[in-house]
Each structure stands twice: as C-alpha cells, then as structure tokens.
MOPAC internal coordinates of N, CA, C and O (Angstrom, degrees):
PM7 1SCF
backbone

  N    0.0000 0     0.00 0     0.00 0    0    0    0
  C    1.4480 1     0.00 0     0.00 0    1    0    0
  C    1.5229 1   110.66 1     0.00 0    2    1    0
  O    1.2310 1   116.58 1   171.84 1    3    2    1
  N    1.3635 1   124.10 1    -8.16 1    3    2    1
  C    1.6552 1   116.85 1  -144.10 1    5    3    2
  C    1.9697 1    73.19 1  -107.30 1    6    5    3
  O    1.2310 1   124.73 1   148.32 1    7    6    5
  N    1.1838 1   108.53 1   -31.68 1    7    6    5
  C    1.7364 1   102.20 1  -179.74 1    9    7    6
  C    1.1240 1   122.08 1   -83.54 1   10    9    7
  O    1.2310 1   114.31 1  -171.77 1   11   10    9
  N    1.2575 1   128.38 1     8.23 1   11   10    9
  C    2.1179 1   153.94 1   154.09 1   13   11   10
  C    1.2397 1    75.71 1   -71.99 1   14   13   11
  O    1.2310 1   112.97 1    95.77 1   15   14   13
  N    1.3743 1   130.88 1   -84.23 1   15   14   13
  C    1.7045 1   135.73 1  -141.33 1   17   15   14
  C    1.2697 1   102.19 1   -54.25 1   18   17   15
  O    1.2310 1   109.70 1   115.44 1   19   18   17
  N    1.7992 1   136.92 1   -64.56 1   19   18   17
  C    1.0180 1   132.77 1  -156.23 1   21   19   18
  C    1.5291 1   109.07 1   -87.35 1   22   21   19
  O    1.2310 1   113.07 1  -179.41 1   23   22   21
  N    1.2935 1   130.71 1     0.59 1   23   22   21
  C    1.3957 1   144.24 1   164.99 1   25   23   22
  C    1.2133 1   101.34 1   -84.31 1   26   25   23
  O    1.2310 1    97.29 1   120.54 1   27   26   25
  N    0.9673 1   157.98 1   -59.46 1   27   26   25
  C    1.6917 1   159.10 1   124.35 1   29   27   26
  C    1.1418 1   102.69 1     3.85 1   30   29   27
  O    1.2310 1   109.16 1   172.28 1   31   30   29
  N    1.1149 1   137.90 1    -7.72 1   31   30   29
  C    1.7803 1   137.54 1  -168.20 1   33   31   30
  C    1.1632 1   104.58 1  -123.31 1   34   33   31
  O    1.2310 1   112.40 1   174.15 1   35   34   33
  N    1.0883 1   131.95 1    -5.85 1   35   34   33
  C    1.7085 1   123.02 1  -154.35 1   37   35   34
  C    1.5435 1    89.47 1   -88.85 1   38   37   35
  O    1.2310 1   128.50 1   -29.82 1   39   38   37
  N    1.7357 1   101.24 1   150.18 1   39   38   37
  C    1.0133 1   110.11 1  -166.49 1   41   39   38
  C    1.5216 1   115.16 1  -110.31 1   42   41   39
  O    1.2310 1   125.44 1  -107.66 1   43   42   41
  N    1.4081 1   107.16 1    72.34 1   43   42   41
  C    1.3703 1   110.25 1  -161.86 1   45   43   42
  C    1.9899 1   105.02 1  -112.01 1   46   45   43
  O    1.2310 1   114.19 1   -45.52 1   47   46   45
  N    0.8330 1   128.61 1   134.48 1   47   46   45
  C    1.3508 1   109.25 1  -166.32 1   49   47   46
  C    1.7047 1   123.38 1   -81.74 1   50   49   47
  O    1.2310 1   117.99 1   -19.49 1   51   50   49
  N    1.5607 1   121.44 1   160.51 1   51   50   49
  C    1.6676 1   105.78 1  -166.22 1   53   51   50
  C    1.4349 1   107.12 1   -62.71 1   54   53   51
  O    1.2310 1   108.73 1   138.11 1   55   54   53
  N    1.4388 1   138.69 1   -41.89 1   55   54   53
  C    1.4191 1   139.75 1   166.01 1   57   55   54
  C    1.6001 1   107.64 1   -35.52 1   58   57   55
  O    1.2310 1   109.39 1   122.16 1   59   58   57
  N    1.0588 1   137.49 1   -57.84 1   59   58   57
  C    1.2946 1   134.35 1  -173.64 1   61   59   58
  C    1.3897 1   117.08 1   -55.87 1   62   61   59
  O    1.2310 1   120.36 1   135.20 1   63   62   61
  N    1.3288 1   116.92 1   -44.80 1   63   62   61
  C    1.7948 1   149.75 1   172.65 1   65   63   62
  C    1.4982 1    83.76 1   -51.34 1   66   65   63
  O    1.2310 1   121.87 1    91.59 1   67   66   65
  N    1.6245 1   114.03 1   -88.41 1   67   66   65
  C    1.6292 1   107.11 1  -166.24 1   69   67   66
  C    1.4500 1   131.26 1   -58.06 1   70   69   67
  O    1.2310 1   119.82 1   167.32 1   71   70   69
  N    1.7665 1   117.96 1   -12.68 1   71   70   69
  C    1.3311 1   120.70 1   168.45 1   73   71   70
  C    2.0717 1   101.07 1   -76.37 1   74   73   71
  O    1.2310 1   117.75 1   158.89 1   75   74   73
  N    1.1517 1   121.90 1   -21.11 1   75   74   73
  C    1.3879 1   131.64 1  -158.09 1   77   75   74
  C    1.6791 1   102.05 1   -71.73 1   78   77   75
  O    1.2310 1   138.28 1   123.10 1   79   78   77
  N    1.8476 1    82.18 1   -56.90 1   79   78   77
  C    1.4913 1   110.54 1  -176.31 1   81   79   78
  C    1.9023 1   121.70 1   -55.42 1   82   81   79
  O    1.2310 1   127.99 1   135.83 1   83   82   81
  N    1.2962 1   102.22 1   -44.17 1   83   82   81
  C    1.5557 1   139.03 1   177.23 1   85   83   82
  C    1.2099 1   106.07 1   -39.62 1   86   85   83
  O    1.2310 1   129.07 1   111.81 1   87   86   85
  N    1.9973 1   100.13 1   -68.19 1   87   86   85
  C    2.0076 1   108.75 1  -174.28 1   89   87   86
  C    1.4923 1    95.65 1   -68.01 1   90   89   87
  O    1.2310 1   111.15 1   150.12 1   91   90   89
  N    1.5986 1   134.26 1   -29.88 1   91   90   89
  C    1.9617 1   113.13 1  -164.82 1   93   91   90
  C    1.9105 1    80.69 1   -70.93 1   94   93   91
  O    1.2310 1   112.52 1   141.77 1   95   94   93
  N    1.0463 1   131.73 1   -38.23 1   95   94   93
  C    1.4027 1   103.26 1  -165.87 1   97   95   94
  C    1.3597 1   128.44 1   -59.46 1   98   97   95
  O    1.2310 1   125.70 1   157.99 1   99   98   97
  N    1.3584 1   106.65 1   -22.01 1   99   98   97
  C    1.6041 1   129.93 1   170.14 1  101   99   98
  C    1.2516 1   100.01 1   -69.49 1  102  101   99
  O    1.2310 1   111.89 1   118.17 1  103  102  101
  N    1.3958 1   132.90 1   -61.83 1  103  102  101
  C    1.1832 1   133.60 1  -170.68 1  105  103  102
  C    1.5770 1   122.10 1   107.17 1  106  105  103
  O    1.2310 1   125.34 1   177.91 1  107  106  105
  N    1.6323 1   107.34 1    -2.09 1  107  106  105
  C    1.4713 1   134.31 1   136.46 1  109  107  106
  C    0.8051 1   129.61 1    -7.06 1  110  109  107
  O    1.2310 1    94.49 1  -112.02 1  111  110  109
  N    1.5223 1   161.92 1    67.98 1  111  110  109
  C    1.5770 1   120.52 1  -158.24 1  113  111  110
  C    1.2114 1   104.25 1  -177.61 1  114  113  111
  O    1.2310 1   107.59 1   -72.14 1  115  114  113
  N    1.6248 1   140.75 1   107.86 1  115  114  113
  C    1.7337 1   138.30 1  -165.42 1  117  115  114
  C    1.3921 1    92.85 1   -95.02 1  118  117  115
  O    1.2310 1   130.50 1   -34.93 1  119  118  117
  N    1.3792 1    97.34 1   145.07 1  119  118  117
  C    1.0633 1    98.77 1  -166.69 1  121  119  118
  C    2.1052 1   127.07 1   -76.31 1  122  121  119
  O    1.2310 1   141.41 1   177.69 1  123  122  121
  N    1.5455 1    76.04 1    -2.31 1  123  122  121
  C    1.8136 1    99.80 1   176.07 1  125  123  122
  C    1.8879 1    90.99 1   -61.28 1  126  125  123
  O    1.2310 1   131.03 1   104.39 1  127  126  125
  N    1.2742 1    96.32 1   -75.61 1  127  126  125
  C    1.8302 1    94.04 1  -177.67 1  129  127  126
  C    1.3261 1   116.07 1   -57.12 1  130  129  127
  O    1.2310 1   115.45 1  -176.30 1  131  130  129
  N    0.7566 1   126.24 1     3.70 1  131  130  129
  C    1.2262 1   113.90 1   172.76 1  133  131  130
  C    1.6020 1   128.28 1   -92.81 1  134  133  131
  O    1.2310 1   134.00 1   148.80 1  135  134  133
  N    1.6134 1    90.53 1   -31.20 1  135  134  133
  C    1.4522 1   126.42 1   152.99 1  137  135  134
  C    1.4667 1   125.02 1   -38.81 1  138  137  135
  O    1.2310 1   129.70 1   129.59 1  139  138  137
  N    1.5470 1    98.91 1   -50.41 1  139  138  137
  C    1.4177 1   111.02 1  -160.05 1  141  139  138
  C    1.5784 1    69.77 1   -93.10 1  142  141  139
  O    1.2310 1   105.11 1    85.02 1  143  142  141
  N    1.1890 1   145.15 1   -94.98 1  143  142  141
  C    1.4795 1   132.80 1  -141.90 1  145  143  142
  C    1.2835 1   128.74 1   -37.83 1  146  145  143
  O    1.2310 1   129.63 1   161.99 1  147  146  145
  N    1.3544 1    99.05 1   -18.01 1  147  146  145
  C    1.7022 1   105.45 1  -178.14 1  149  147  146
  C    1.4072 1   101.46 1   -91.75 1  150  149  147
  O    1.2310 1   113.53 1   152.79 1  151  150  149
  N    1.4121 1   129.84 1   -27.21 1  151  150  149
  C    1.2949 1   111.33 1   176.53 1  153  151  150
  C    2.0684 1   110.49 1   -82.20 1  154  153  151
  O    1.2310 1   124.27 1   161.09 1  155  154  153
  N    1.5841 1   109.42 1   -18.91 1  155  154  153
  C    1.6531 1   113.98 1  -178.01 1  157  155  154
  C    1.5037 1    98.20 1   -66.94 1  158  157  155
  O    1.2310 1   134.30 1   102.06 1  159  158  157
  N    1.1633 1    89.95 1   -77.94 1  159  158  157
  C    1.4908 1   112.18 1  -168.24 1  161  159  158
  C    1.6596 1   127.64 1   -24.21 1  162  161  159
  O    1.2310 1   116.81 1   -36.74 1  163  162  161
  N    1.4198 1   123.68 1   143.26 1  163  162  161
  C    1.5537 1   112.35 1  -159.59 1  165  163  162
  C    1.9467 1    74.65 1  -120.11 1  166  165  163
  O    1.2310 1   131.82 1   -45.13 1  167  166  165
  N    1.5776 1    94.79 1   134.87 1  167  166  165
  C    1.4867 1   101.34 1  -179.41 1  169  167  166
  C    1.1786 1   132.60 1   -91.54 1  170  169  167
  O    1.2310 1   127.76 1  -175.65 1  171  170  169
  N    1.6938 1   102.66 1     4.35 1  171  170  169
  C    1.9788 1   120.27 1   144.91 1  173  171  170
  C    1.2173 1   117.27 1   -33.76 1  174  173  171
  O    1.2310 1   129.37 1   121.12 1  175  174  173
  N    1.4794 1    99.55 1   -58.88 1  175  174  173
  C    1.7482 1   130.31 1  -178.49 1  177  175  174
  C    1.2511 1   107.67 1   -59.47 1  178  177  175
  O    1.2310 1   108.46 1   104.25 1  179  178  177
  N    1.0878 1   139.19 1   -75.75 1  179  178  177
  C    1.3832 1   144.17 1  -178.88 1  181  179  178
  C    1.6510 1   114.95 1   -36.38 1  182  181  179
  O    1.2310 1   119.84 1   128.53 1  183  182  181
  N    1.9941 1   117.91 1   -51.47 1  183  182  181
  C    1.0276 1    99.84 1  -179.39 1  185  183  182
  C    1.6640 1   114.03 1   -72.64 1  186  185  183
  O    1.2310 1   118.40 1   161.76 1  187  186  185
  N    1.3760 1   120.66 1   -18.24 1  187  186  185
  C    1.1381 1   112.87 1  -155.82 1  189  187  186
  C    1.7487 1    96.13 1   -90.89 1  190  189  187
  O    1.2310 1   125.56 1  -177.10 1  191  190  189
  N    1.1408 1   106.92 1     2.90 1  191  190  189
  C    1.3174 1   101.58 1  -177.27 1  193  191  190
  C    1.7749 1   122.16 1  -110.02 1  194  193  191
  O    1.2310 1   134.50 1  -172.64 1  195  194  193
  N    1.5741 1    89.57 1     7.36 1  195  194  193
  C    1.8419 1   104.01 1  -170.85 1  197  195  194
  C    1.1272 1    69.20 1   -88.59 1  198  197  195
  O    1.2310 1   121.15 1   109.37 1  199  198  197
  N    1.4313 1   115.41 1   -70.63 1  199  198  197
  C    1.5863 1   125.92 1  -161.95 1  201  199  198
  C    1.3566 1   113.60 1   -17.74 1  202  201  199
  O    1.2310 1   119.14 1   106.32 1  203  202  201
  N    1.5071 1   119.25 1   -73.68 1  203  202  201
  C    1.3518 1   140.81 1  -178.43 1  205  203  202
  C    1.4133 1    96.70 1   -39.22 1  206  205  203
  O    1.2310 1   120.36 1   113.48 1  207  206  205
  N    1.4621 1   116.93 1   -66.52 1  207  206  205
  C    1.3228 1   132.95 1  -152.79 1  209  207  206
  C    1.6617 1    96.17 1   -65.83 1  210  209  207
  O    1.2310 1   110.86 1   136.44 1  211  210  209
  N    1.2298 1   134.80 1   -43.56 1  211  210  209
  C    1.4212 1   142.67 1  -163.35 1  213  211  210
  C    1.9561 1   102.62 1   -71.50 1  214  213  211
  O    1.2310 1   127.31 1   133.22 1  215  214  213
  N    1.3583 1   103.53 1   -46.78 1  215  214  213
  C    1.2766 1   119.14 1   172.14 1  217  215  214
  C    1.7764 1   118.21 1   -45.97 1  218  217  215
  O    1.2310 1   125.76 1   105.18 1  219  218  217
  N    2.0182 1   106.53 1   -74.82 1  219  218  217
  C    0.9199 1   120.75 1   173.83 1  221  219  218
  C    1.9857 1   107.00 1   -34.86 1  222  221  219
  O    1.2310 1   123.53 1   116.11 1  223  222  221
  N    1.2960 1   110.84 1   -63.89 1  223  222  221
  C    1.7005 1   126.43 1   173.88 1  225  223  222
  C    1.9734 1    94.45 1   -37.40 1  226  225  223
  O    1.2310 1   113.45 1    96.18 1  227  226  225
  N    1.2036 1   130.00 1   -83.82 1  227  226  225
  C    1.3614 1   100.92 1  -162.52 1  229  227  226
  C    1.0058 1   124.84 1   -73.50 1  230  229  227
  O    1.2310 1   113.11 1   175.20 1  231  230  229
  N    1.3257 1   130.63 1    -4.80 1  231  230  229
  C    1.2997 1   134.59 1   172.63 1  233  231  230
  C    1.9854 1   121.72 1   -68.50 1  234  233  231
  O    1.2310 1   136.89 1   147.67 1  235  234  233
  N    1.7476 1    84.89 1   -32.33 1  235  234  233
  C    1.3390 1    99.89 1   166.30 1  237  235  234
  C    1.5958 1   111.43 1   -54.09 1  238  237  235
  O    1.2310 1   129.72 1   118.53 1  239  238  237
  N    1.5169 1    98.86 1   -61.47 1  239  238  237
  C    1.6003 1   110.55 1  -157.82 1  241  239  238
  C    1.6849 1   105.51 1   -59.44 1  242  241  239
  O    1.2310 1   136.83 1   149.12 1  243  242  241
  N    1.4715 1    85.01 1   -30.88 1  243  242  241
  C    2.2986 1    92.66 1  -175.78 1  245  243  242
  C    1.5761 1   104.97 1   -70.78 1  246  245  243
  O    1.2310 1   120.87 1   130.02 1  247  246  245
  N    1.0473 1   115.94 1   -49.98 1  247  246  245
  C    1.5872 1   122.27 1   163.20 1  249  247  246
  C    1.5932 1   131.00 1   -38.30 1  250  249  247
  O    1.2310 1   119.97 1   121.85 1  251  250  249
  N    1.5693 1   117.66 1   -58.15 1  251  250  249
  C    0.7124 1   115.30 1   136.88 1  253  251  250
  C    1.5493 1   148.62 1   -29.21 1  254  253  251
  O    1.2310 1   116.96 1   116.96 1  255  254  253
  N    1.7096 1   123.38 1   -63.04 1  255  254  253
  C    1.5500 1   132.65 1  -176.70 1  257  255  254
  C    1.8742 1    80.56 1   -69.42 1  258  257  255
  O    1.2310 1   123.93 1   126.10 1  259  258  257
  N    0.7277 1   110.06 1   -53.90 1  259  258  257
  C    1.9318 1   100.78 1  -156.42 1  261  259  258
  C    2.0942 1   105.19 1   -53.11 1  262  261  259
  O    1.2310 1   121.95 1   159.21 1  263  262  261
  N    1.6017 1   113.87 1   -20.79 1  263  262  261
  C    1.1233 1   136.85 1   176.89 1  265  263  262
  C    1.6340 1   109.20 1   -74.74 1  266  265  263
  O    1.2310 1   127.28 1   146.72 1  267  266  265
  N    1.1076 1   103.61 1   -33.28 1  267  266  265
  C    1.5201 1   104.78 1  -162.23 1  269  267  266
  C    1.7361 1    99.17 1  -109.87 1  270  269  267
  O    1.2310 1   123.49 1   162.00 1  271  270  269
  N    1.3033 1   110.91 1   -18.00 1  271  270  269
  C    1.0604 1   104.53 1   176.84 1  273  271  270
  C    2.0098 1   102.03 1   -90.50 1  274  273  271
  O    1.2310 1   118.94 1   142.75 1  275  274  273
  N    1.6164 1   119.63 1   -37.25 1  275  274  273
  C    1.4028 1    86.17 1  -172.48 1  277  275  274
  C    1.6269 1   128.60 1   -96.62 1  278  277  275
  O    1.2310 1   134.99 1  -149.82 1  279  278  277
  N    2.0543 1    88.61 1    30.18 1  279  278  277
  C    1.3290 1   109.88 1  -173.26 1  281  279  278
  C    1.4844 1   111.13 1   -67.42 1  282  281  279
  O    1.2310 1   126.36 1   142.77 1  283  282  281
  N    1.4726 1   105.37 1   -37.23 1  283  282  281
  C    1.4816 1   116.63 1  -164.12 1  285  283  282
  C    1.4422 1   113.21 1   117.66 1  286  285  283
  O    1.2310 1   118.16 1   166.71 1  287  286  285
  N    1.5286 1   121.11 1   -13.29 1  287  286  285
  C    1.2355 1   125.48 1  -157.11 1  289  287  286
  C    1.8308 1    92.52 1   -78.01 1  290  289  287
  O    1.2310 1   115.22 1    99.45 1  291  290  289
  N    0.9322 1   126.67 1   -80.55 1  291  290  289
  C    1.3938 1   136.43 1  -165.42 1  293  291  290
  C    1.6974 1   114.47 1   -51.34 1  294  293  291
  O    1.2310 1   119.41 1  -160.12 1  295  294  293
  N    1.4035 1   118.74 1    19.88 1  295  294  293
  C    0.8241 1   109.45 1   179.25 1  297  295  294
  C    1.7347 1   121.44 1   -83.58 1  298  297  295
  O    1.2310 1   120.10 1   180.00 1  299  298  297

C-alpha cells in the first residue's frame, strides 16, 4: 500500500499525464516511454485523465454525427 501512496506523489505535472495519456489513445507509444511514464507518472493523474480524455472522445464523435447528420449529408 505505502507504493499506491508514494506513486500518488510523484511530481509529474497534469499536462504531461494528458500529453502521455493522449499518444496511448492513438496507440503510439515506444516502449522506452512508456517505461519511463509508468515509473514518472502519478496514477491519480492518469485515471483522471483517461476519464477526461474518454469523455472529451465521445462528445467529439456525438458532435460530430449530429453535424453531419443536420448538414444534409447523410441523407
């Protein structure tokens, strides 16, 4: 438990987390950095930033179809 706690501490900033978070959504990702992010990275950050990131993504995609649909295009 005491290595949850001090991983929770790392002092990596939320911008870094959401550029980190951003490329796994692409699927981008060497496995050197990936390395290093899992040991920087504080995993507060990470969930709250899939989250965000997962959110921002369907809102995109709903935004989008509702665009294309009251364009005329999809008819």
């Amino acid at each position: 438990m005491s290595d949850l706690k001090q991983a929770a501490q790392r002092p990596v900033s939320f911008l870094q987390t959401m550029r980190a978070v951003a490329w796994s959504f692409f699927g981008v990702r060497r496995r050197a950095d990936w390395e290093q992010d899992s040991a920087k990275l504080n995993p507060v950050h990470v969930i709250i930033a899939g989250v965000a990131g997962a959110v921002l993504f369907v809102l995109g995609i709903v935004l989008l179809v509702r665009w294309v649909v009251s364009s005329g295009v999809a008819v």
